[in-house]
Every structure is written in C-alpha cells, then in structure tokens.
C-alpha positions, -999 to +999 in steps of 0.1 A: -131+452-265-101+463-239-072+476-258-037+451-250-001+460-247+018+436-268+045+435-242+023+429-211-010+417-225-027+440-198-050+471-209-037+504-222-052+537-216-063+540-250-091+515-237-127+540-239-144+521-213-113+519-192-128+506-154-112+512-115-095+474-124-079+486-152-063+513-143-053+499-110-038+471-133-020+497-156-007+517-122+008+481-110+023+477-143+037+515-139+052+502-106+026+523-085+007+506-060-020+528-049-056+524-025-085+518-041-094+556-030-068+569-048-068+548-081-111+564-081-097+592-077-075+591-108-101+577-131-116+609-142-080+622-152-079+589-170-108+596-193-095+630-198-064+615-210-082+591-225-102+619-248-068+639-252-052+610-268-079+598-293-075+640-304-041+633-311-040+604-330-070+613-352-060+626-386-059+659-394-078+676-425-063+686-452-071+723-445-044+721-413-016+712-431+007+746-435+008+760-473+045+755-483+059+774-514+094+768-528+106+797-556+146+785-563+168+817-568+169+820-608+192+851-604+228+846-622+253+853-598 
C-alpha cells in the first residue's frame, strides 16, 4: 500500500516500493519539474533514502541507550 501525506494525499518517500511516477509526483509537489531522465536518475538515491529513513525511525535496543548515573553531593558545606 503507497504511503499518503495528509496534507497532499500524494505518496511520501517512506513508500518501499516507491515507482519513476511517484517520485516524479513527490518532485512536482517539491516544486521541481524534472525529465523523465532525470527523475530515473534519482530513483536509486530514492531507495537509498528510502533505507536510511526506515533505520532512523526503527527503535533502538535497550543496550544503545547511554548508562546515566546521578550521585547528589551529600557533603555539608
């Protein structure tokens, strides 16, 4: 299923099985009107970004959050 803005109703880059058409549609949205050579020529970056993105927004394991220790001062000053 395509992935929709909310705003637009057109496809997002999130999309996994983002075509040429969708990406030209999201690059007309963008305000970029490009050939048909050059938006093929974009779609590998695309699923590279497409990749990079799902890596992002996957939850991390426990193990990668940072150790944090507190110790309050119980000197007398």
């Amino acid at each position: 299923m395509l992935a929709l803005n909310a705003a637009s109703r057109g496809p997002l880059l999130t999309d996994p099985t983002l075509s040429e058409a969708d990406l030209a549609a999201i690059l007309e949205r963008a305000g970029l009107s490009l050939a048909p050579d050059q938006v093929s020529a974009l779609l590998p970056g695309a699923s590279i970004m497409q990749k990079l993105i799902e890596q992002v927004r996957a939850p991390l394991p426990r193990e990668a959050e940072p150790a944090v220790m507190f110790k309050a001062d119980q000197g007398d000053d």
